[in-house]
C-alpha positions as CSV (number, residue, x, y, z in Angstrom):
1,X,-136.6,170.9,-49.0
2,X,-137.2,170.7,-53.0
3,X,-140.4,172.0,-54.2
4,X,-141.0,168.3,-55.3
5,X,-141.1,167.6,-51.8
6,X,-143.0,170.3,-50.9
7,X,-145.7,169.6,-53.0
8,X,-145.9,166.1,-51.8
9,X,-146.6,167.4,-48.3
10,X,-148.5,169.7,-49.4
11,X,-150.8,167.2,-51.1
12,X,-151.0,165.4,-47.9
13,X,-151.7,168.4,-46.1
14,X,-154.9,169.4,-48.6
15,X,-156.3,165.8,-48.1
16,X,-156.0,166.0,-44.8
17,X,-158.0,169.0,-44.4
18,X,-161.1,167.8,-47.2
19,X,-160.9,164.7,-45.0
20,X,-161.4,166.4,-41.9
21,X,-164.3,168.5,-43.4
22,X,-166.0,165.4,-44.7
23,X,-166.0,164.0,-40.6
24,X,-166.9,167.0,-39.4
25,X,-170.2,167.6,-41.7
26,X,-171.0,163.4,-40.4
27,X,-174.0,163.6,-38.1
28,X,-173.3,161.8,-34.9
29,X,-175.4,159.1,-35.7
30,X,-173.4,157.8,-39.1
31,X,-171.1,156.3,-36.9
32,X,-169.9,153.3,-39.8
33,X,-169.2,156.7,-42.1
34,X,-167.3,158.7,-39.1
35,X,-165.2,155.4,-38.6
36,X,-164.4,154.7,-42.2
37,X,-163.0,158.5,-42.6
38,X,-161.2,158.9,-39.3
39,X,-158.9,156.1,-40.3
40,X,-158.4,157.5,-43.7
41,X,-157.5,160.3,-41.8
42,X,-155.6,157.9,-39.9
43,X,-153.4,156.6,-42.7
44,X,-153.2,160.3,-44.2
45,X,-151.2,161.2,-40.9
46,X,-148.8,158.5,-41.1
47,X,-148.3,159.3,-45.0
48,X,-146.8,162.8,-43.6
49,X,-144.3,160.6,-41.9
50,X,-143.3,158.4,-44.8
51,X,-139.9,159.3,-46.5
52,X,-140.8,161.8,-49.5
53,X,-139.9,159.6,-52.4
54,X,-142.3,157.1,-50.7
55,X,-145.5,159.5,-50.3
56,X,-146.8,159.9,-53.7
57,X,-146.4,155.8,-54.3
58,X,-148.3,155.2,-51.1
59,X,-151.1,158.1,-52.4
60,X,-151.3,156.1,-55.3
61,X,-151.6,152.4,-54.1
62,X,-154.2,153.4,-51.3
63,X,-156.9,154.8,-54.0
64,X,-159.3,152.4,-53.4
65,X,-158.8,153.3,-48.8
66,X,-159.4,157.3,-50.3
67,X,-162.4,156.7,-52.0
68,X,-163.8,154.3,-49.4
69,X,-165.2,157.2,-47.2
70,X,-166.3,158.9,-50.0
71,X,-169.1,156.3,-51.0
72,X,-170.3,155.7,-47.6
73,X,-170.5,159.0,-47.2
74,X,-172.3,159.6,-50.6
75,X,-174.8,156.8,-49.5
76,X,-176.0,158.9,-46.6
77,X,-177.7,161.4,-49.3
78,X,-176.9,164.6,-47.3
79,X,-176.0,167.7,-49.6
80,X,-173.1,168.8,-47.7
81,X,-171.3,165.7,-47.9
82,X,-171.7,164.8,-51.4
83,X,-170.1,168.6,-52.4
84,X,-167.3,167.7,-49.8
85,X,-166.7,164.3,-51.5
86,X,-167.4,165.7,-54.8
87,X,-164.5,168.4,-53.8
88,X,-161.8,165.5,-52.6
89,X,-163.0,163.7,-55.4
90,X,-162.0,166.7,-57.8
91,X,-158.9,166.8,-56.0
92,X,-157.8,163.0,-56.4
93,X,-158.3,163.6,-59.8
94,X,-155.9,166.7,-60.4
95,X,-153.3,165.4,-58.2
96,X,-153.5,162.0,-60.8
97,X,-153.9,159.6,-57.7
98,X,-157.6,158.8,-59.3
99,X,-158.1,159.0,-63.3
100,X,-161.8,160.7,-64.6
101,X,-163.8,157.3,-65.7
């Protein structure tokens, strides 16, 4: 495997695991937020699947599914979940799938 492609995984991998942070810090009772992030998790998983070439174009076009767990969980006005969103966030940005607005 190329370092190219290793880094693509690896991308998946690190998004995977901010992801899972994010739904683990949810209390119980933001079910609509727990939802919205487990099937971003969802169609992080089936990214590790996708050929290689494939993974970074699929990052890219599903911005908008990334960040859409991010706001809902932003809205719920809990500390830890606005540094675990501002951290994925940070990390969209230096792996260019989101550009600083």
């Amino acid at each position: 495997m190329s370092d190219a492609q290793t880094d693509q995984l690896s991308i998946v991998e690190d998004l995977q695991s901010e992801y899972q942070k994010l739904f683990d810090e949810c209390k119980p009772k933001h079910t609509e937020t727990k939802a919205q992030i487990d099937s971003t998790l969802s169609n992080i998983a089936q990214m590790k699947n996708l050929p290689i070439a494939q993974i970074e174009t699929t990052l890219k076009s599903s911005t908008d599914d990334l960040l859409s767990p991010i706001l809902m969980a932003s809205n719920n006005k809990i500390k830890k979940l606005y540094v675990t969103s501002l951290s994925i966030i940070k990390k969209l940005v230096s792996y260019g799938l989101i550009f600083q607005k």
